[in-house]
Structure formats: structure tokens, C-alpha cells
N, C-alpha and C positions, 0 to 999 in steps of 0.2 A: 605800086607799093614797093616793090624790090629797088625801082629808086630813089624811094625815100629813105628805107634801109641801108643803099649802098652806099647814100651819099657821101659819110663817113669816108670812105674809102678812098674818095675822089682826092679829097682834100691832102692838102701836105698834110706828115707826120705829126702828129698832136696837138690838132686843130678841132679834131670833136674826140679824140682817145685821150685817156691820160697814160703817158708812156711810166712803165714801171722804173725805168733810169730818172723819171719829172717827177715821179712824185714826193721826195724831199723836198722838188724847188715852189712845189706849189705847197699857198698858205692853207695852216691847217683849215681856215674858214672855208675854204675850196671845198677840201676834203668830204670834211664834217657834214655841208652841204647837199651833195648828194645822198649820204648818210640818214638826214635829215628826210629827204627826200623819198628814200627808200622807206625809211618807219612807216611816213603817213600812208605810200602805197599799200604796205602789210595794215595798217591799221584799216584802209578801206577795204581788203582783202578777208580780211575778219569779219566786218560787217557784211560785207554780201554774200559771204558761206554761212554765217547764220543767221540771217535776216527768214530766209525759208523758212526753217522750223517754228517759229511765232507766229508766222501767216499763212500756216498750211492748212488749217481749218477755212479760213479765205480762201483762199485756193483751190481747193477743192469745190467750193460751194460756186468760182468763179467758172469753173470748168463743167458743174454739175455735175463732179465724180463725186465715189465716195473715200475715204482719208486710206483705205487697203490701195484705192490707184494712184491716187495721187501721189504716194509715199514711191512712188515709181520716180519720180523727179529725182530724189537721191540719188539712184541706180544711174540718174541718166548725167545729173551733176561728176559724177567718179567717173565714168565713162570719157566724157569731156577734158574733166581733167590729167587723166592717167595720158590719154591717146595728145593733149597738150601739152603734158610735158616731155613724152616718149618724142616728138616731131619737131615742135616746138622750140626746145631746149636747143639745140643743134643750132638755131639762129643766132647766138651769142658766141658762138666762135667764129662768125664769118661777117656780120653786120654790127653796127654801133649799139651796143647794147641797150642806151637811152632810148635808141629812137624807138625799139621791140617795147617796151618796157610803156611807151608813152602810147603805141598800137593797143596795147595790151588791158590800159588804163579808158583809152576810147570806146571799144569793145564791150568793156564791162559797163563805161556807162549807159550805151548802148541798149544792151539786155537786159540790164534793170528799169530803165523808163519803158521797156516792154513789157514787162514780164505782168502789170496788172492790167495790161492791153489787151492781153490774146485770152479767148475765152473757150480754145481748146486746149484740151490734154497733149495733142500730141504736137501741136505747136507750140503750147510751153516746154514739154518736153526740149522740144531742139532748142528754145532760145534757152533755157537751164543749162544744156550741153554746150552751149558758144559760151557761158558765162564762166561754165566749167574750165573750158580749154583758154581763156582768157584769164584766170585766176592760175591757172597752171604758169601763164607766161611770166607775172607777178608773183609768183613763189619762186620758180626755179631760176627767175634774173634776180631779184633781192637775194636769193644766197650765193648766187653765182659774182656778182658784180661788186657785192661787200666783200668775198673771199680775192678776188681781184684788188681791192684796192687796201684792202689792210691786209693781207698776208700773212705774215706768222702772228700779227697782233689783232685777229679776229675775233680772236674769243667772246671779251667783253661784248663787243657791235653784236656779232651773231646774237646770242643771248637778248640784247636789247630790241635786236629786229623780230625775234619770236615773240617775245612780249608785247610788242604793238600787234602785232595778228590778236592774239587773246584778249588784251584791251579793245578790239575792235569789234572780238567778239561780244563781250560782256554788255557792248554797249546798246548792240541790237537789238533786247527785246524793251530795252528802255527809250529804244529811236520808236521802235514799233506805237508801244505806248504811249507814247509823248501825241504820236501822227494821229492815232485813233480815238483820245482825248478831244486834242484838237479839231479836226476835221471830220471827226465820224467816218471816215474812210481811211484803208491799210494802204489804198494804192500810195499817198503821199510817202508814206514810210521809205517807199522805192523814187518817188520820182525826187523827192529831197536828198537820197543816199545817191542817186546817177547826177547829181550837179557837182559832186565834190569830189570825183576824178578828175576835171576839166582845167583846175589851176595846177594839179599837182603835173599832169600830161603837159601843160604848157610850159613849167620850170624846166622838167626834165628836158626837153628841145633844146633847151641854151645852155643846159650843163654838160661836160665834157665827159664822156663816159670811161671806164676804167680801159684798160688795155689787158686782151685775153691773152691765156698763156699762147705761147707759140713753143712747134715741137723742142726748141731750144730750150724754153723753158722746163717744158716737161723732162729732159735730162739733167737739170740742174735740178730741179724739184726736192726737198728734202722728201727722201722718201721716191720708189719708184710706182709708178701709176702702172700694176699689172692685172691683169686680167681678172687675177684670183681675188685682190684687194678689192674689186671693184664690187664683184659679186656677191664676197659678204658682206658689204654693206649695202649692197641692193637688199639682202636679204635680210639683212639687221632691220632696214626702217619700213620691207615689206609686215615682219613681225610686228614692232614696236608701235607702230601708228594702227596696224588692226586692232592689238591688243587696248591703245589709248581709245580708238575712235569704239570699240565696243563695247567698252566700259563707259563711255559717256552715254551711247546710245542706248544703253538698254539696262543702266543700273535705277532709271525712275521704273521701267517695269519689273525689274526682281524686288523692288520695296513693297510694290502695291500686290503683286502676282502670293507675296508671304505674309502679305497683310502686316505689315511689318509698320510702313506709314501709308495715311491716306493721302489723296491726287494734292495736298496742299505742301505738305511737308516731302512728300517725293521730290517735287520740283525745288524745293529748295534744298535738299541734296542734292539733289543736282548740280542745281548752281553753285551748292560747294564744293564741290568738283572743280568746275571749271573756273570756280574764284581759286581757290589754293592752286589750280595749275599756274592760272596767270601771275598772283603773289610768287609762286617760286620761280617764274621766267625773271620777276622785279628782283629777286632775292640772288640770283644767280648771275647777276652782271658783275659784282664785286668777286663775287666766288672764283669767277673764272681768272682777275686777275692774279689771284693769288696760288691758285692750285691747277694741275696739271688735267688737260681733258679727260686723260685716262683713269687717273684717283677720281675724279666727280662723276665719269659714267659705270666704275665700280662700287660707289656709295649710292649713286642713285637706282640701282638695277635689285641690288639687296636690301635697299629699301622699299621699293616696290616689293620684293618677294615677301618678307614680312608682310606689310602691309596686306596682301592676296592672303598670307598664310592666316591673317587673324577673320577674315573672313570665310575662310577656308575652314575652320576650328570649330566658329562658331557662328553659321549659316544664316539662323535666324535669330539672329541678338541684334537689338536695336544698335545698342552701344558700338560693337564690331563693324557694323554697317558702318555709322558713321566713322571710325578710326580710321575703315579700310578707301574711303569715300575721299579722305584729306589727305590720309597719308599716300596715297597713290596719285591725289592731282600735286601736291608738294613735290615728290620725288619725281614724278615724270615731267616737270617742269623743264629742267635743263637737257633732258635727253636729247630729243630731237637737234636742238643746235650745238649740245654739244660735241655729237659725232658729228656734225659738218666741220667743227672745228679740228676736230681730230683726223677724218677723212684729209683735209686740207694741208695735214702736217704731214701726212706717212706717202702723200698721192695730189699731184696736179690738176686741180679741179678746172676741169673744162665744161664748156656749155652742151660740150654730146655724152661726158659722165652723168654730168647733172643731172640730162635727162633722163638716163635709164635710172637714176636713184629715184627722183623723184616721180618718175612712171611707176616704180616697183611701191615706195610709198601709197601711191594711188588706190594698188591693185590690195593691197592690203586693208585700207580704208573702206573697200568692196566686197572683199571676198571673207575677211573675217566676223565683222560683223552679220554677214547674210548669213554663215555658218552658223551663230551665234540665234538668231532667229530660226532656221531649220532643225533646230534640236530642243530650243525653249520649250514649248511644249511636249516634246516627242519625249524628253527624259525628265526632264528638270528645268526651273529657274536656277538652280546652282551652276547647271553648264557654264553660266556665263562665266563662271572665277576661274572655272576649272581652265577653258580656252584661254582667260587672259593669262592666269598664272602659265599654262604652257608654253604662251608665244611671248612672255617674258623670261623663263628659264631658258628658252631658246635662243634668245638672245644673250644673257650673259656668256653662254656657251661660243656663241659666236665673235664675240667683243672677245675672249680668251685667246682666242683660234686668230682672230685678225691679228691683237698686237707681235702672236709669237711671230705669225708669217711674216708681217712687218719688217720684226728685224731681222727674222731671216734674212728679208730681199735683199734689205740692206747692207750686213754681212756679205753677201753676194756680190752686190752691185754698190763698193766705196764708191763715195764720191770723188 
């Protein structure tokens, strides 16, 4: 394996790299390509992170758990992932980034034409957790390998790469659907979704991967890549993706827990949820050319805050419900890529940054939502707003703190 990774290396100078001095000489159709490349990966990416939640009543009935064990998959999906991109990430500063990225794409098909195979728990278990750590490799190379090859002009691409994920998500319980229609059986659902990494892993082989920063770079970097920068933004998207992943997670249960809607309409706020997140990932590609990362992650943070505050006000109101349901997947839209965008501009984004961001992302996806379940009952269905609105006031607090230190460093360290 390490030499099919290394092989890059072997090779003369910018024979599987794109050198950052080449990349004006190649045509944008080059470019674009990999670009192109990268989406479909995030849109498969989407689909096999939530392909589970539609077939975990399957699942469980596959396993002869009941849906309290099952829901243990989760735990073991973030595990996977967090621990793949904390290890993981580090590969893309040393090896061709395609070739990870096409390992990465194998893997995944891999564990999905498993996953309606195995009729234990604890061996779905670990192939969810190789699924995990393989979706990890395909997050954290698509932002890392886009921020490589567009540089200061990532914004837009970012934005558009997060919206393939969400599109990919959306489409999952309508692949589900479709499978179990047709065939009476959810296993197709998986073994039709593990055929459509295989072209995309075979492009990526013959395209030339971007070229990682080297320490040179990192001192030319606009912006210096320090210790403290890094941290808070570990801890910006530890916050942010809790806050996102526990509001999706568990606002069908504060609907029904307030008897507010029943199991029909829960579900489709939901999905309005995660329809207006994906509409503002579509809405925020022009956004970004025009305005600055720092003005759209300060509109989008106090738009959020409202948003929580109206359901904050008013707990059990239908209407609030829904306001705070749209207006939180709208604004939380651009977040996530938009700080990679802006991370990219103040700081050098390497594949061993990456990973601790995207590990810390992980760990937030696990650890807040679980919090979020251990209190639901014990106080309230309200905990939920209170935890999100926290670890989004915590975050504008730290978006504050980052851009001052920024230009601190700056000031500090001319170029």
C-alpha cells in the first residue's frame, strides 16, 4: 500500500502533483476536473453517512438487536471517523493525495456491500467504523486538496463541495426508498450505493493531484499557521458541528416529546432542516464571491442566535418550531466551509492541520449530541436549544478572538 501511495514521489516533478508554479499553465478543464471529481466523492460521502439512519430499523432486525443497540453504530461511525481523520489526514502531506482519496473511495465501497452481510452487532459495528475512518479520508482530502489547488479563490469551490455532501445526503432516503419499492429488500439500497465509488476511484488514479504546502510555503502563507490559530479553530468546528449534528439529531424528538407534531410531520421538519441547510450551501456559492469569509461567518452565527432565541422565547409554539427549524439550517449552511475558507487565508492548511480540525469536528459530532441525550430526559426536551444556542454563542465568541489574534500575528510576523 505505501507503494502505491509513494509512487507519486517516485516520479519526476509534476507527473502525478500539480505544482502550485503549474497551475496557471494547466487548462482550467484540468483544474475544474478534479473539482468535479472531488464534489461526486462528497456527494457519495453524504449518501453513506446517511444511508444508516433510514435502514436502522433493518438493521437492527438484521442483527436481532433492539433500535437502543443498534443506535450504538453512531458512536462507532464518529469513533471511525474522528480517530481517521486525527491519523489519517497526516497522509496528504507526504503521499499523492489522489491515490488516499481513491484508497479511501475503495474502502467505502467495500463496507457498504458489507454492511447488509454481517448479521452481528459487533461486526457491523467495526465495518461502520472502517466506513467511518474512510469517510474521514474523503472529508478531510476534499477540503484539504480543493484548498491546494484554488488558494486564495476557494471560497466559491468550498461552499459548492459542502453542498454536494448535503445533496448526497438528501438523496439517501429516497435511494433507500426507491431499493425497497423495487426489490423488497434495503440490502440493494447499500449494494447499488458501493458500485458508484469504483468510476469515480478510477478517474481520480489518472488525475494529477494538487501539490501540498511545503514548510516554504507555510512562511509565505498569508497569514501565519500558529499554534493558537489552530486551536481555535479546532474548537470553533468542535462547537459548531455539535451544535449542527444535535439539532438535526434530536429536534424530531423535542416535536413529538411536546406533542407539538406527530411521527408524520416531525419527520418532515426534519427534513426541513436539512433541505434549507443544503438550499443555503446552493445559496452561498455566489455569496462567497462577492463578500468577505469574515462578514458571512458573522451574519451567519447571529443569524443562528436569533433563530435559537425564537425558539428559545417561545418553547412550545408550533410556528417558532418551524422558524427556528429553517432558519438555523439556512444560516448554518455556509459555516462549515466557510471557516475552511477563512482558516486558509489567516493559516497554511496542511493535511496534519486538517486533521486535527477535522478530528475535533468529529469529536463534537459525539460528544455533544450524547450530552444532548443525557440530559433530555433528566431536565427537559428544551436542553436541546439551550446546549445548541451555547455552543453557538461560543463560537461567535471565538470567531471574535480568532480574527483579533490573526492580525495580531500578523502585525507581528510582516511579510
Amino acid at each position: 500500500m505505501l507503494a502505491i501511495l509513494n509512487e507519486g514521489r517516485l516520479l519526476k516533478p509534476g507527473c502525478l502533483f500539480i505544482q502550485s508554479h503549474d497551475m496557471e499553465k494547466l487548462s482550467g478543464n484540468r483544474v475544474h476536473l478534479s473539482a468535479f471529481l472531488y464534489f461526486l466523492a462528497f456527494i457519495l460521502f453524504g449518501l453513506s453517512g446517511a444511508i444508516i439512519g433510514p435502514t436502522l430499523p433493518s438493521l437492527a432486525k438484521q442483527t436481532g438487536t433492539q433500535l437502543d443497540g443498534i443506535s450504538f453504530l453512531f458512536v462507532a461511525a464518529s469513533l471511525g471517523f474522528t480517530l481517521g481523520a486525527l491519523i489519517g489526514g497526516r497522509l496528504f502531506d507526504r503521499f499523492a493525495g489522489h491515490r488516499i482519496l481513491m484508497l479511501s473511495l475503495l474502502v467505502m465501497s467495500l463496507m457498504l456491500a458489507l454492511i447488509p452481510l454481517t448479521p452481528w452487532l459487533w461486526g457491523l459495528s467495526l465495518v461502520v467504523f472502517a466506513l467511518g475512518w474512510a469517510s474521514a479520508g474523503i472529508d478531510v482530502g476534499g477540503n484539504t486538496l480543493l484548498v491546494w489547488m484554488y488558494r486564495q479563490h476557494v471560497g466559491p469551490f468550498m461552499n459548492g463541495l459542502h453542498f454536494a455532501f448535503g445533496f448526497g445526503a438528501f438523496l439517501a432516503p429516497l435511494l433507500v426508498a426507491q431499493a425497497v419499492a423495487l426489490t423488497g429488500n434495503f440490502s440493494w439500497a447499500y449494494w447499488s450505493l458501493a458500485l458508484l465509488p469504483l468510476p469515480v476511484a478510477a478517474l481520480l488514479i489518472r488525475t494529477p493531484s494538487p501539490q501540498p504546502f511545503h514548510d516554504q510555503d507555510i512562511t509565505k502563507a498569508t497569514g501565519n499557521a500558529s499554534n493558537i490559530l489552530v486551536g481555535m479553530i479546532i474548537v470553533f468546528f468542535f462547537l459548531y458541528t455539535g451544535a449542527e449534528v444535535s439539532f438535526g439529531n434530536w429536534i424530531f424528538t423535542y416535536a413529538t416529546e411536546f406533542e407539538l407534531l406527530d411521527d408524520e410531520w416531525a419527520a418532515y421538519l426534519n427534513s426541513a432542516f436539512w433541505g434549507a441547510l443544503t438550499l443555503g450551501r446552493l445559496l452561498a456559492i455566489p455569496i462567497a464571491v462577492r463578500f468577505r469569509p469574515s462578514h458571512i461567518l458573522w451574519f451567519d452565527l447571529l443569524g443562528c442566535l436569533a433563530s435559537v432565541g425564537v425558539l428559545l422565547l417561545w418553547p412550545q409554539h408550533q410556528v417558532a418550531l418551524w422558524i427556528s427549524a429553517l432558519g438555523l439550517g439556512l444560516f448554518m449552511a455556509s459555516i462549515f466551509p466557510t471557516t475552511m475558507t477563512l482558516a486558509s487565508r489567516r493559516m497554511a492548511i496542511t493535511g496534519k492541520i486538517n486533521s486535527f480540525i477535522f478530528a475535533g469536528a468529529g469529536a463534537g459530532t459525539m460528544i455533544l449530541p450524547w450530552l444532548v441525550g443525557q440530559w433530555f430526559e433528566r431536565f427537559s426536551p428544551e436542553i436541546m436549544i439551550h446546549v445548541v444556542g451555547v455552543a453557538l454563542l461560543l463560537s461567535l465568541g471565538i470567531l471574535i478572538v480568532f480574527l483579533k489574534q490573526s492580525v495580531r500575528i500578523d502585525q507581528e510576523n510582516p511579510k
